[in-house]
C-alpha positions in Angstrom: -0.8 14.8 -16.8 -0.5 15.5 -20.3 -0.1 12.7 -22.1 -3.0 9.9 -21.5 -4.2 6.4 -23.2 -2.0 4.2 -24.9 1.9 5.3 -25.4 4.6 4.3 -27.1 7.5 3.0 -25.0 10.5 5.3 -24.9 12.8 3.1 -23.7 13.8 -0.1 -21.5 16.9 -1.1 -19.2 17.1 -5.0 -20.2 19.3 -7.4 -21.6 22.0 -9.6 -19.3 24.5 -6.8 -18.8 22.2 -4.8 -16.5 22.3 -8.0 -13.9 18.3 -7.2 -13.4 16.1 -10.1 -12.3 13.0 -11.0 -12.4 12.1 -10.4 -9.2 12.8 -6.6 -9.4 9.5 -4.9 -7.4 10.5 -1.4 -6.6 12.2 1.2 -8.6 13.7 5.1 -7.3 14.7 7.8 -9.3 17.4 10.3 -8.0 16.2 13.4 -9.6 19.2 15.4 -8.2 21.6 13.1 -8.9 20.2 11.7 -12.1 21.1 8.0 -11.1 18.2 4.9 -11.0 18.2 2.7 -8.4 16.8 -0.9 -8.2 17.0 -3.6 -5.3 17.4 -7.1 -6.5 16.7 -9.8 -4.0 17.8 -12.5 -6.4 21.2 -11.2 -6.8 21.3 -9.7 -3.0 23.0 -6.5 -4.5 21.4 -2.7 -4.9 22.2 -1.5 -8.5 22.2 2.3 -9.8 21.9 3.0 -13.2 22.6 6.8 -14.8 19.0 8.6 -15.5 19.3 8.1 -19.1 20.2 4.5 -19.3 18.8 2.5 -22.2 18.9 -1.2 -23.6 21.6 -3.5 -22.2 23.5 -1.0 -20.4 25.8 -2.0 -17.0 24.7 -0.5 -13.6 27.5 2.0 -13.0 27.4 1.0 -9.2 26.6 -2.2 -7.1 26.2 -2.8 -3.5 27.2 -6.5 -2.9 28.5 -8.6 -0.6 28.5 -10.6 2.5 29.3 -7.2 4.5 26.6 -5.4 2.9 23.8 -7.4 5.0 21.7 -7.5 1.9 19.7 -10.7 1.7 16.3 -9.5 0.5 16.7 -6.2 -0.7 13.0 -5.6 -2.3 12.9 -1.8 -1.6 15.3 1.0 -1.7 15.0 4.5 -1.6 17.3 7.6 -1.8 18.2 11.0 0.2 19.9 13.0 -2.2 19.8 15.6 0.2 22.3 14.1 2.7 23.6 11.6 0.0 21.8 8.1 1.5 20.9 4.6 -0.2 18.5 2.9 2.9 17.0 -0.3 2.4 14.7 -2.6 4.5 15.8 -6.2 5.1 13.0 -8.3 7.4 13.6 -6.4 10.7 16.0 -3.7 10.4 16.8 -1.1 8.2 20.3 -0.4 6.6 22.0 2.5 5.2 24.5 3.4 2.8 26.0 6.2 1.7 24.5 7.0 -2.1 27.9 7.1 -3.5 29.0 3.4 -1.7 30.0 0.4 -4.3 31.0 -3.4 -3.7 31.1 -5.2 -0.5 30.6 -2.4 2.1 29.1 -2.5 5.4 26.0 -0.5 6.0 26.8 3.4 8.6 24.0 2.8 9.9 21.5 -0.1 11.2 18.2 0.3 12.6 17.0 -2.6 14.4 16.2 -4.2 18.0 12.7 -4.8 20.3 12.2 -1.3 20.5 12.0 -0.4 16.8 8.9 -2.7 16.2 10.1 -3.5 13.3 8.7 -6.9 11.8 8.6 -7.9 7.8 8.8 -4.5 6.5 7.8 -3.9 2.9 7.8 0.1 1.3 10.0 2.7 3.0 10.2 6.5 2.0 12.8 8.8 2.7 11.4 12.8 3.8 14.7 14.8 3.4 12.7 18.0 4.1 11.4 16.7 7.8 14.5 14.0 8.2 12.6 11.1 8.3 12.9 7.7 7.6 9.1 6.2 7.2 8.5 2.5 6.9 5.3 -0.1 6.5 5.2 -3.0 8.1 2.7 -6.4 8.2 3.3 -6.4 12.1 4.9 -4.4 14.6 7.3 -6.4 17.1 5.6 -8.7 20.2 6.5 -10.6 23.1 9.7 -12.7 21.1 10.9 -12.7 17.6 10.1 -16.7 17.6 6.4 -16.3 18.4 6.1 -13.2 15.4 7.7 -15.7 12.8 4.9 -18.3 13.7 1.9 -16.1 13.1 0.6 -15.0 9.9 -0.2 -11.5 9.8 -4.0 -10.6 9.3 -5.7 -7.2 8.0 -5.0 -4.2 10.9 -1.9 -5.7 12.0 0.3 -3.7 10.5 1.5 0.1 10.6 3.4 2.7 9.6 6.5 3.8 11.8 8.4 6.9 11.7 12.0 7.2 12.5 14.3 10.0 12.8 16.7 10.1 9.5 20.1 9.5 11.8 18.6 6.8 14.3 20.9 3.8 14.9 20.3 0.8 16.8 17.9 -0.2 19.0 16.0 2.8 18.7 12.1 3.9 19.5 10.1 5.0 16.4 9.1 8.9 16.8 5.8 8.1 15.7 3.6 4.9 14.7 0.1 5.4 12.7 -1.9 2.3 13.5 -2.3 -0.5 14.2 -5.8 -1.1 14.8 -9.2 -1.3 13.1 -9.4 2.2 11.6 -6.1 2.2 10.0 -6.6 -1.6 9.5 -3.3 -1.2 7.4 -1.9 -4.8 5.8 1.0 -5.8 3.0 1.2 -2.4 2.2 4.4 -2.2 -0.1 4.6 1.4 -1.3 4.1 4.6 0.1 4.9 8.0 -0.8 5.7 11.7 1.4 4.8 15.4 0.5 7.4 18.2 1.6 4.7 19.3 3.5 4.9 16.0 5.0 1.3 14.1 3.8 2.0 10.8 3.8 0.2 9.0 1.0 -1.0 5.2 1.6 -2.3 3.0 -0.6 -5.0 0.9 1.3 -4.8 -2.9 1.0 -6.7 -5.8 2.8 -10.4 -5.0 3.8 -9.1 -1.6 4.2 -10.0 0.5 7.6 -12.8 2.3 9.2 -13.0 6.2 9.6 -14.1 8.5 12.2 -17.4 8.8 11.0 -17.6 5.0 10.7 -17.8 4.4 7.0 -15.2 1.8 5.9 -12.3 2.4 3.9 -12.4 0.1 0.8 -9.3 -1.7 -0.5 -9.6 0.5 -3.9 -8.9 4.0 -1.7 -6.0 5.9 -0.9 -5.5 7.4 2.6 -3.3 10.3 4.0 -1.9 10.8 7.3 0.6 13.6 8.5 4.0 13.1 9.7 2.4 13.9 12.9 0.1 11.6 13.4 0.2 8.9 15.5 -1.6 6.3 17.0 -4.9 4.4 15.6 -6.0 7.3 13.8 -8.1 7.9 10.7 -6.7 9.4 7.6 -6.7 13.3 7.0 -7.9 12.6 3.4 -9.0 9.4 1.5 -8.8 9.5 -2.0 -11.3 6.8 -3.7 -14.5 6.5 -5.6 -15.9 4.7 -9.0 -14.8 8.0 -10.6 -11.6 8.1 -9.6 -10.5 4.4 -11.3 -8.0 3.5 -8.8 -6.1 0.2 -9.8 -6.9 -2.9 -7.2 -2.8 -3.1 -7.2 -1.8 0.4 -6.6 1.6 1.8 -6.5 2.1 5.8 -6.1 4.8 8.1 -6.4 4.7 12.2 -6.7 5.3 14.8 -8.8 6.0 17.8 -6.8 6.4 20.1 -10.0 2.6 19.2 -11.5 1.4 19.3 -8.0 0.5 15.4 -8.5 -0.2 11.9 -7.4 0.4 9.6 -9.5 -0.6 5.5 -9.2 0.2 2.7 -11.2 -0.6 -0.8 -11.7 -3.2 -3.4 -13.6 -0.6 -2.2 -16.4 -0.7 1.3 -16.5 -1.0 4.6 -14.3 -3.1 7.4 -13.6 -2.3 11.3 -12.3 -4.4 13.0 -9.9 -4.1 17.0 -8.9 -4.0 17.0 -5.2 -2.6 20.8 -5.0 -3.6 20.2 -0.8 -0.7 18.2 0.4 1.9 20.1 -1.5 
């Protein structure tokens, strides 16, 4: 990345008129589109802002309503391939059409037993493959009543994969973990290569790999697309050299051929020409 150190801030998207909270924790960018899009739990609503939005400026669209389904909308993330807004809620995931505004019901709703879905935190949308790929703290057990009653521990959790169009009570195409090598936990972003590399930030005590060495909480794993089961990662990014950030957040830039992470206030970029 070019520009490194300490910055000067461009510009910020606050004030009362942009109907952000405080609780805002995710953030996509519609590059094709040139829109914004933040979930806001507080206010239950999905808000898109234009690309070049500044200062106290009005979303120009809000999903809201009782027919939305939104209670707890932490994540969102785009297709602007096939025009899509999807967004996790607990144990299902809904989808919108990118354009949709007000109190609209979702097209489509993933959810059921046979989804495993259970607390789900970051989802990732792979418009190249069609995918819809998802973390979650647990994967789905003998009754919904028993999963609410347990706290969810390090290797509980996983990463499913769905087809982009699934609806209902559907089977996941693939699942990565869970287990002790994957050992994946409260994992709340993730991001996907168009070559399909999915890239996961490793939280908890981390996981073991093949060759039995464990996989630190500061490190950065990636699986394929095709992976499935308890499997170790294909790369693991990581290291005293590398700095990683103990809260890490990542995103890619396709064009520099990047990875870049952010958190302990700030972010870092990392050439990974491999999974692009």
């Amino acid at each position: 990345m070019a520009t490194s150190g300490e910055v000067t801030l461009k510009r910020a998207i606050e004030g009362q008129a942009t109907k952000l909270a405080r609780s805002v924790h995710n953030i996509r960018y519609d590059a094709v589109h040139d829109e914004i899009l933040v979930g806001n739990p507080v206010a239950q609503a999905v808000t898109v802002f234009r690309g070049g939005a500044d200062g106290e400026e009005a979303p120009i669209r809000i999903i809201q309503g009782s027919r939305t389904m939104l209670w707890d909308p932490d994540h969102v993330d785009v297709d602007p391939v096939h025009n899509e807004i999807f967004v996790p809620e607990g144990h299902k995931i809904l989808v919108f059409p990118r354009e949709a505004e007000g109190n609209v019901a979702p097209i489509r709703v993933i959810e059921g037993p046979d989804t495993k879905l259970v607390e789900i935190r970051g989802i990732v949308i792979d418009p190249v493959h069609e995918l819809i790929i998802v973390t979650v703290d647990r994967t789905y057990g003998p009754s919904t009543d028993s999963i609410h009653q347990q706290k969810s521990q390090d290797g509980e959790g996983a990463v499913l994969i769905f087809n982009r169009t699934d609806n209902g009570n559907v089977k996941p195409r693939g699942m990565i973990g869970p287990g002790p090598i994957t050992n994946f936990y409260h994992i709340n972003e993730l991001a996907v290569s168009p070559k399909g590399w999915i890239v996961v930030p490793m939280s908890g005590s981390g996981g073991i790999t093949d060759a039995g060495s464990a996989i630190g909480s500061r490190q950065i794993g990636i699986w394929s697309v095709n992976d499935n089961g308890d499997v170790p990662p294909h790369w693991i990014l990581g290291g005293p050299t590398t700095k990683l950030p103990s809260d890490r957040n990542v995103t890619l830039n396709p064009e520099a051929k990047e990875l870049i992470v952010f958190g302990d206030g700030g972010f870092a970029g990392y050439s990974l020409p491999e999974i692009f």
